[in-house]
Backbone as XML, in Angstrom:
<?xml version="1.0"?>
<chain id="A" units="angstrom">
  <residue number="1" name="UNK">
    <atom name="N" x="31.700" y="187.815" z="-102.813"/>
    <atom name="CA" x="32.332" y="186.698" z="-102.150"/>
    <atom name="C" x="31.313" y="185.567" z="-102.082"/>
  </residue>
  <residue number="2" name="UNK">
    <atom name="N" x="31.462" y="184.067" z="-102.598"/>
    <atom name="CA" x="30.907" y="183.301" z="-102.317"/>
    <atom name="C" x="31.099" y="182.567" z="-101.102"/>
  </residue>
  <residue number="3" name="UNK">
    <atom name="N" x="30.080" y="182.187" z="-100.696"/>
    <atom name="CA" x="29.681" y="181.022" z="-99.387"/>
    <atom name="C" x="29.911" y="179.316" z="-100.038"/>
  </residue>
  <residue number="4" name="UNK">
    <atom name="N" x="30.542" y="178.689" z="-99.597"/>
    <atom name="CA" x="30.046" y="177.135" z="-99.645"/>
    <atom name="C" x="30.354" y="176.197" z="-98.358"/>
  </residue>
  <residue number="5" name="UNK">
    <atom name="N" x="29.601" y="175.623" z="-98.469"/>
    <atom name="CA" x="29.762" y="174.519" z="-96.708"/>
    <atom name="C" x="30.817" y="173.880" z="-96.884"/>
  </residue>
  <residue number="6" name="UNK">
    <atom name="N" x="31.516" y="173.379" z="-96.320"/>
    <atom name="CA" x="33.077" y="172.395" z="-95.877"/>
    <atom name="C" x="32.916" y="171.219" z="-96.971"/>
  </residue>
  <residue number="7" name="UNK">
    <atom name="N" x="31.557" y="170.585" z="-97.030"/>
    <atom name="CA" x="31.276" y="169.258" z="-97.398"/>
    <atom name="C" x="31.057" y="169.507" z="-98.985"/>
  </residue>
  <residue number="8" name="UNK">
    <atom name="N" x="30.451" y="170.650" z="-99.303"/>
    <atom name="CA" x="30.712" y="170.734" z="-100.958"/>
    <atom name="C" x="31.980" y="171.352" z="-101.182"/>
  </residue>
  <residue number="9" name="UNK">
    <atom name="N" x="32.524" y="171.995" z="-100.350"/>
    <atom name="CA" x="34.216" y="172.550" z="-100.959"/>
    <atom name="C" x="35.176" y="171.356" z="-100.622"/>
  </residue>
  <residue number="10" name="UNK">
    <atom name="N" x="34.999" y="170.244" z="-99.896"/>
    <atom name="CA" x="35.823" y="168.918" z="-100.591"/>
    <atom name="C" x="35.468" y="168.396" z="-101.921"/>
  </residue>
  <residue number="11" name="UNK">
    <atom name="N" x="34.095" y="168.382" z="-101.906"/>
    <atom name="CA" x="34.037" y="167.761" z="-103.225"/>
    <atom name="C" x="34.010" y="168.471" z="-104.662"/>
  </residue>
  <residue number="12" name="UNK">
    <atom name="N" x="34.308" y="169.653" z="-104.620"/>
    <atom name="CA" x="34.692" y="170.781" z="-105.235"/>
    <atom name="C" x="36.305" y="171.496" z="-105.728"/>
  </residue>
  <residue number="13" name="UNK">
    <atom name="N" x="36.705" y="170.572" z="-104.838"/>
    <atom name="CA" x="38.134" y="171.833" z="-104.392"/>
    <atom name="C" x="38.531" y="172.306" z="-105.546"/>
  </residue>
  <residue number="14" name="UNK">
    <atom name="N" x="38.850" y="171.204" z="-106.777"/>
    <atom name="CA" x="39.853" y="171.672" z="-107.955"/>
    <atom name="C" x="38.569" y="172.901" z="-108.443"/>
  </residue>
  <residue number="15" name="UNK">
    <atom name="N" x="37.573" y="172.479" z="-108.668"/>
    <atom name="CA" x="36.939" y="174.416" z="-109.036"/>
    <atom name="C" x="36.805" y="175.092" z="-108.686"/>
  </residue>
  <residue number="16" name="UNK">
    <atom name="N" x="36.925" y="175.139" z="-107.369"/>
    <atom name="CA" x="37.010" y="176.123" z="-106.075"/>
    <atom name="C" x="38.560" y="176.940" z="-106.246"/>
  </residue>
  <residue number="17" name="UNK">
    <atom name="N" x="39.455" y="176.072" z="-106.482"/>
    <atom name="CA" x="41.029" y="176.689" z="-106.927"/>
    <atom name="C" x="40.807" y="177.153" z="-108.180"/>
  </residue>
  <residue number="18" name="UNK">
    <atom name="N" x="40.259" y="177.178" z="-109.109"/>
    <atom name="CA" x="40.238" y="177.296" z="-110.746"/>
    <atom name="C" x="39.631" y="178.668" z="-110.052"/>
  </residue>
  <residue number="19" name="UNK">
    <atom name="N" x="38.586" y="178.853" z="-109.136"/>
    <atom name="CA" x="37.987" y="180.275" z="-109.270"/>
    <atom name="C" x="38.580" y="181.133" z="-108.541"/>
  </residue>
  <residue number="20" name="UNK">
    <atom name="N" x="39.083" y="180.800" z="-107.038"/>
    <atom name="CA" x="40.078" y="181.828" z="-107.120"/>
    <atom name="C" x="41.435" y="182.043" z="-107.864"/>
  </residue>
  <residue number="21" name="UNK">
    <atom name="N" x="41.772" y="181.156" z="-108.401"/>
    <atom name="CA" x="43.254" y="182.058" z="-109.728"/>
    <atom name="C" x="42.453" y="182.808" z="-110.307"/>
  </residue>
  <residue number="22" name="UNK">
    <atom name="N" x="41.100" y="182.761" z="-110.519"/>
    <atom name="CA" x="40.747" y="183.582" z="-111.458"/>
    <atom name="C" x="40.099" y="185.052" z="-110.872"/>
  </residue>
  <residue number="23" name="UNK">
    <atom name="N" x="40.590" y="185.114" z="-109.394"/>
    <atom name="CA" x="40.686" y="186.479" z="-108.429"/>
    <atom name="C" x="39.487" y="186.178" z="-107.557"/>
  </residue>
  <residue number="24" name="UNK">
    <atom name="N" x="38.368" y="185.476" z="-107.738"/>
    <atom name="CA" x="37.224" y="185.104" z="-106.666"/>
    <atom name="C" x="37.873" y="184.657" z="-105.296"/>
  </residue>
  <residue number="25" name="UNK">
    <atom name="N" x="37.037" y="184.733" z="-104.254"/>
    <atom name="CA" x="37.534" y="184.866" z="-103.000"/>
    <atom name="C" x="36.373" y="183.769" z="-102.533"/>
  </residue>
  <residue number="26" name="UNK">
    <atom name="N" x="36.427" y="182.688" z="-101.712"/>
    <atom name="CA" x="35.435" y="182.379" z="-101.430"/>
    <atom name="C" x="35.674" y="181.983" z="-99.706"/>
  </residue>
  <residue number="27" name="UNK">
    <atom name="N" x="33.957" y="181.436" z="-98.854"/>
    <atom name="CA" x="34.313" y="181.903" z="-97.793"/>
    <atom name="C" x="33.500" y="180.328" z="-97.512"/>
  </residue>
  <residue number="28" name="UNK">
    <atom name="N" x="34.606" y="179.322" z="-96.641"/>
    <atom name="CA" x="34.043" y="177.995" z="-96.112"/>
    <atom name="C" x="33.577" y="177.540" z="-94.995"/>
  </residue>
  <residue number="29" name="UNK">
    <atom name="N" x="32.356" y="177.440" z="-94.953"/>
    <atom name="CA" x="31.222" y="177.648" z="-93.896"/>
    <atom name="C" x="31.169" y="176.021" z="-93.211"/>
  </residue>
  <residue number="30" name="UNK">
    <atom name="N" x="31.330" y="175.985" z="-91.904"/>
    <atom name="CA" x="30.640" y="174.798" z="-91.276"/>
    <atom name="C" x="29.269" y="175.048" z="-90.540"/>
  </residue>
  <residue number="31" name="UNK">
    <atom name="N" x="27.783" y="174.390" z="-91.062"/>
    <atom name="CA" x="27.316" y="175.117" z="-90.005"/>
    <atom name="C" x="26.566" y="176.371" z="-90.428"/>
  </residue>
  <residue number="32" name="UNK">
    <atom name="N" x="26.831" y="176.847" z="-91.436"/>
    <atom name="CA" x="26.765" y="178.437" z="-92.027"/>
    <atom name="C" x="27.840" y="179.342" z="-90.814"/>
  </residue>
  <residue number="33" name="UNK">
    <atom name="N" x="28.622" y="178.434" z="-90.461"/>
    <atom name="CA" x="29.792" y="179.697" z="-89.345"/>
    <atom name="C" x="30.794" y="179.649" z="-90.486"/>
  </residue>
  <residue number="34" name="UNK">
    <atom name="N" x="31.219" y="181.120" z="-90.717"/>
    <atom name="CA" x="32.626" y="180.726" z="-91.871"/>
    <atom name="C" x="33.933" y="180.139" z="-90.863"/>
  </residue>
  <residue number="35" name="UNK">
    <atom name="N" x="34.698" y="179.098" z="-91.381"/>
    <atom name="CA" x="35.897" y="178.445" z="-90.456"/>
    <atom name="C" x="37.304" y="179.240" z="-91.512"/>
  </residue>
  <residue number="36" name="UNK">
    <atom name="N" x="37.143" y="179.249" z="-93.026"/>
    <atom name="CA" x="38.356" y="180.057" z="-93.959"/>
    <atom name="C" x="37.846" y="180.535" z="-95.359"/>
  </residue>
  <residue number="37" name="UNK">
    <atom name="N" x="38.674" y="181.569" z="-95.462"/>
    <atom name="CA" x="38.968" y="181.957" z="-96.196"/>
    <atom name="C" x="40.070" y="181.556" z="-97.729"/>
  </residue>
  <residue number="38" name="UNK">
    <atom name="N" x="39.214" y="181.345" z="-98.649"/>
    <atom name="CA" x="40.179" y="181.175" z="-99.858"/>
    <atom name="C" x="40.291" y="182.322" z="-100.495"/>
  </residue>
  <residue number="39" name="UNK">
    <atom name="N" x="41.499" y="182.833" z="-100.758"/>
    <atom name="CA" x="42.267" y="184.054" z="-101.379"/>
    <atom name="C" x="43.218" y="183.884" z="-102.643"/>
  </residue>
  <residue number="40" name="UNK">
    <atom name="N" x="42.997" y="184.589" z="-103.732"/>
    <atom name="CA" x="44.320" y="184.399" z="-104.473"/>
    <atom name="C" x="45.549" y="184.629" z="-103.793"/>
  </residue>
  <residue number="41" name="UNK">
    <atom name="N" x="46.275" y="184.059" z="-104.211"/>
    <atom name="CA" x="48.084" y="184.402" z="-103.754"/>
    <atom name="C" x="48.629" y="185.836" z="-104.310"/>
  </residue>
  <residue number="42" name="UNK">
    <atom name="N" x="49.263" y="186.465" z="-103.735"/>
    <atom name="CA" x="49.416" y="187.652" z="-104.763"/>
    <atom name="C" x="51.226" y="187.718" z="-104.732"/>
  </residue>
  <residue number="43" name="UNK">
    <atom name="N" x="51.235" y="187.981" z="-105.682"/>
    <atom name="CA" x="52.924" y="187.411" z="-106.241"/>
    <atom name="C" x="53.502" y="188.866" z="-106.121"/>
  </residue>
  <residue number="44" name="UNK">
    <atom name="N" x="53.233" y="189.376" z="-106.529"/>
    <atom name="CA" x="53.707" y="190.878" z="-106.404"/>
    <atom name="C" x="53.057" y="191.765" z="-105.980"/>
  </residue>
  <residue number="45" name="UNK">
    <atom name="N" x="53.420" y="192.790" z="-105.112"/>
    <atom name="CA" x="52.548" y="193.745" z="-104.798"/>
    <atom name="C" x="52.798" y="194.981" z="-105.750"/>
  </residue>
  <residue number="46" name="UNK">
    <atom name="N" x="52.509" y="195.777" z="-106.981"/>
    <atom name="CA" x="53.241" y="196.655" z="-107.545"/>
    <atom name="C" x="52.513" y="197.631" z="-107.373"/>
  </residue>
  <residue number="47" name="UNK">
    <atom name="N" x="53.363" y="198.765" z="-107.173"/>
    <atom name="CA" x="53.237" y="199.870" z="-106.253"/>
    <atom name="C" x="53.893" y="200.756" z="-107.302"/>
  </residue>
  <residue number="48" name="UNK">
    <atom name="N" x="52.911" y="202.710" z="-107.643"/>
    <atom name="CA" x="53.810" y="203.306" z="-108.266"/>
    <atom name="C" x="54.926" y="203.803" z="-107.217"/>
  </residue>
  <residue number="49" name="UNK">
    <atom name="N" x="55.602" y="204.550" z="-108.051"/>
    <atom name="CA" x="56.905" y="205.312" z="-107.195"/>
    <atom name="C" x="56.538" y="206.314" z="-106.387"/>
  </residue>
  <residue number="50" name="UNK">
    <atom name="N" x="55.431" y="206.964" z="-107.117"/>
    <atom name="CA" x="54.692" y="207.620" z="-105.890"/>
    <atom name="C" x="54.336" y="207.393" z="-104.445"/>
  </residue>
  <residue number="51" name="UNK">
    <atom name="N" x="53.694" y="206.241" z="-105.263"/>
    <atom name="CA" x="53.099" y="205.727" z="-103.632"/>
    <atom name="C" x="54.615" y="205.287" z="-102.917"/>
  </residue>
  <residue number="52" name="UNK">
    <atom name="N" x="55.292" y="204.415" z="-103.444"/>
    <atom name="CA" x="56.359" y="203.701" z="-102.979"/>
    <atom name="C" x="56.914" y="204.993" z="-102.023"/>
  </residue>
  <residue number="53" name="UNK">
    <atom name="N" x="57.379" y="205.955" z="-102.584"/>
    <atom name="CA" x="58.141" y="207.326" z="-101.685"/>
    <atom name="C" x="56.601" y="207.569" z="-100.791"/>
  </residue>
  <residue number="54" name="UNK">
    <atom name="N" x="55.879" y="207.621" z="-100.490"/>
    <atom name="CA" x="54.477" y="207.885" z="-99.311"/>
    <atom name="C" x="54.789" y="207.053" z="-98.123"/>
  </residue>
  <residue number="55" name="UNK">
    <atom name="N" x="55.102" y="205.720" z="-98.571"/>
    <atom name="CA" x="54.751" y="204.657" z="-98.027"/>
    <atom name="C" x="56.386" y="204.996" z="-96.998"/>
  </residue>
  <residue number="56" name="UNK">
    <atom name="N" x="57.131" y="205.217" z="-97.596"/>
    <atom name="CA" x="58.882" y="204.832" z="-97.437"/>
    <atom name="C" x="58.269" y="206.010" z="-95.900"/>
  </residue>
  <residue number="57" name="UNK">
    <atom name="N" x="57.677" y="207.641" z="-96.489"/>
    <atom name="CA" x="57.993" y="208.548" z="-95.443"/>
    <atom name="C" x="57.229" y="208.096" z="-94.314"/>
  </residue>
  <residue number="58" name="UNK">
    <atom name="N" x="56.245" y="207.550" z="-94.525"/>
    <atom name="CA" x="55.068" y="207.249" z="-93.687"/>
    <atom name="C" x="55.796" y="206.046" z="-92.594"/>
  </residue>
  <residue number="59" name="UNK">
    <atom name="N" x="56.660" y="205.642" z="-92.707"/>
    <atom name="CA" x="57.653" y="204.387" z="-91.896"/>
    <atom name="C" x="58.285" y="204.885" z="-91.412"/>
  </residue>
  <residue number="60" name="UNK">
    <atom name="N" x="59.087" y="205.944" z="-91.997"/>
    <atom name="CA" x="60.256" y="206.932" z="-91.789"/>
    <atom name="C" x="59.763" y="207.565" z="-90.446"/>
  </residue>
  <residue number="61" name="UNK">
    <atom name="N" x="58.603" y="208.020" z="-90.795"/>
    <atom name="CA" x="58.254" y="208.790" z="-88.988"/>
    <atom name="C" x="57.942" y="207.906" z="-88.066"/>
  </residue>
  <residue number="62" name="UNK">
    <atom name="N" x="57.131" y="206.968" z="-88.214"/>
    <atom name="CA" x="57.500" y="206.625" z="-86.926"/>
    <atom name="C" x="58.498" y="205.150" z="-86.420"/>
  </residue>
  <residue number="63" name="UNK">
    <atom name="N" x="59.215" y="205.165" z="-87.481"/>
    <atom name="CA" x="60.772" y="204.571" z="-87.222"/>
    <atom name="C" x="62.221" y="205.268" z="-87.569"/>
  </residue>
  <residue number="64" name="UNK">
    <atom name="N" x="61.787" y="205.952" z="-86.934"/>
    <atom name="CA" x="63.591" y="207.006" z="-87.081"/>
    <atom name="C" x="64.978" y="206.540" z="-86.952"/>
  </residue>
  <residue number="65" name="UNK">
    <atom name="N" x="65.439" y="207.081" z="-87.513"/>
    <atom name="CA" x="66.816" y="206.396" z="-87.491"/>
    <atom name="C" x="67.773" y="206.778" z="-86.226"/>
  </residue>
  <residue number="66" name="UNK">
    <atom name="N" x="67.053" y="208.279" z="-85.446"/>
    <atom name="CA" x="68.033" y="208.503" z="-84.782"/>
    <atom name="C" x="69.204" y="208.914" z="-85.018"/>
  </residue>
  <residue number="67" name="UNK">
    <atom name="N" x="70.572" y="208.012" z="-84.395"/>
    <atom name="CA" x="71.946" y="208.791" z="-85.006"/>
    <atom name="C" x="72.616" y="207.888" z="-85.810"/>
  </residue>
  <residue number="68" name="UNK">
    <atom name="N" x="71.935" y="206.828" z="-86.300"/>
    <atom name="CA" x="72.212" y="205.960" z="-87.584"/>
    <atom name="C" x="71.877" y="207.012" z="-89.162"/>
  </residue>
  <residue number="69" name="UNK">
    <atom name="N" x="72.533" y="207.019" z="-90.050"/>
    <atom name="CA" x="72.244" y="207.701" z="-91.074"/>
    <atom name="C" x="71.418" y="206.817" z="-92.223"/>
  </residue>
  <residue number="70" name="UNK">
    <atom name="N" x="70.783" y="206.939" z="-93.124"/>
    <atom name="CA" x="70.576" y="206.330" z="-94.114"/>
    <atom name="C" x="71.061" y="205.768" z="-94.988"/>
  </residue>
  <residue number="71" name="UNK">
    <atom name="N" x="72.646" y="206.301" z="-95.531"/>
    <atom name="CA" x="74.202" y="206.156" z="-96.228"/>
    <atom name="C" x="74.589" y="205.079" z="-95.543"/>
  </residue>
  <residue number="72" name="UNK">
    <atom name="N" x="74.415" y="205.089" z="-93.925"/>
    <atom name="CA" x="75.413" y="204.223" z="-93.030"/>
    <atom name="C" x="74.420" y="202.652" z="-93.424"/>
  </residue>
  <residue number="73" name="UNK">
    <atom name="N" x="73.226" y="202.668" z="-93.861"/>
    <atom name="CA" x="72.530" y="201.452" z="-93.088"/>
    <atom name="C" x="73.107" y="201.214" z="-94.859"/>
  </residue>
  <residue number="74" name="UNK">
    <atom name="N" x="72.580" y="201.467" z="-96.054"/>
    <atom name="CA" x="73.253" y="200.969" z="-97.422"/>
    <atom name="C" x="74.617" y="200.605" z="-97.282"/>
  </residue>
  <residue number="75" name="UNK">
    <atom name="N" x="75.281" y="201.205" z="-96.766"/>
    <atom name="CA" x="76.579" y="201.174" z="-96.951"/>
    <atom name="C" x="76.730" y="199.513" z="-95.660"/>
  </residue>
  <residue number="76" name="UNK">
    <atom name="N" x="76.274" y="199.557" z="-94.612"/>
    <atom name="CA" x="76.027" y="198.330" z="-93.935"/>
    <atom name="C" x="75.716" y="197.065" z="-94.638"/>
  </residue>
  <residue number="77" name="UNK">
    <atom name="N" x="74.462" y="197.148" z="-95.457"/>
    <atom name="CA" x="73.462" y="196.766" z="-96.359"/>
    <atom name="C" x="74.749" y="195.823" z="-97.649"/>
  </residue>
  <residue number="78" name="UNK">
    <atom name="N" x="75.699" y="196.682" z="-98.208"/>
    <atom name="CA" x="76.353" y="196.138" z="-98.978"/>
    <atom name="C" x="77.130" y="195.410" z="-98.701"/>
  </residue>
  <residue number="79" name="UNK">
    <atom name="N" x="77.855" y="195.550" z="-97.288"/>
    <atom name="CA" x="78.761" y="194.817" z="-97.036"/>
    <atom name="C" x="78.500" y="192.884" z="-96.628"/>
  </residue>
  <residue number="80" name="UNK">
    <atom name="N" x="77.013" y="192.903" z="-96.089"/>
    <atom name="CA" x="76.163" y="191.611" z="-95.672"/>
    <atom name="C" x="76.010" y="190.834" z="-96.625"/>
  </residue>
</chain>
């Protein structure tokens, strides 16, 4: 992760954006205190099916459906 002060990341910005699209993360210091964070955007999160079914059970417990069914909330789901 790079550091740069406030006053060179104005006069920087368009390469400062060129480097994170290109996945760099950098961190904007006033002061040497960091004030933000620049992050790529992430457009998709892609997830295998594996994980995807982990993730689904791992919600599943501790948000239960109770006496709602799973059929009932799709079947809800289609009608909206």
């Amino acid at each position: 992760m790079k550091n740069i002060d406030i006053q060179e990341a104005g006069r920087r910005f368009y390469n400062l954006l060129d480097d994170v699209a290109k996945g760099k993360r950098i961190v904007i210091t006033r002061h040497d205190i960091p004030v933000a964070l620049l992050i790529p955007v992430q457009t998709s999160r892609k997830m295998s099916p594996v994980s995807a079914a982990a993730e689904l059970r791992k919600f599943r417990k501790k948000h239960p459906l109770r006496e709602l069914s799973l059929r009932d909330l799709i079947t809800e789901g289609r009608r909206s």
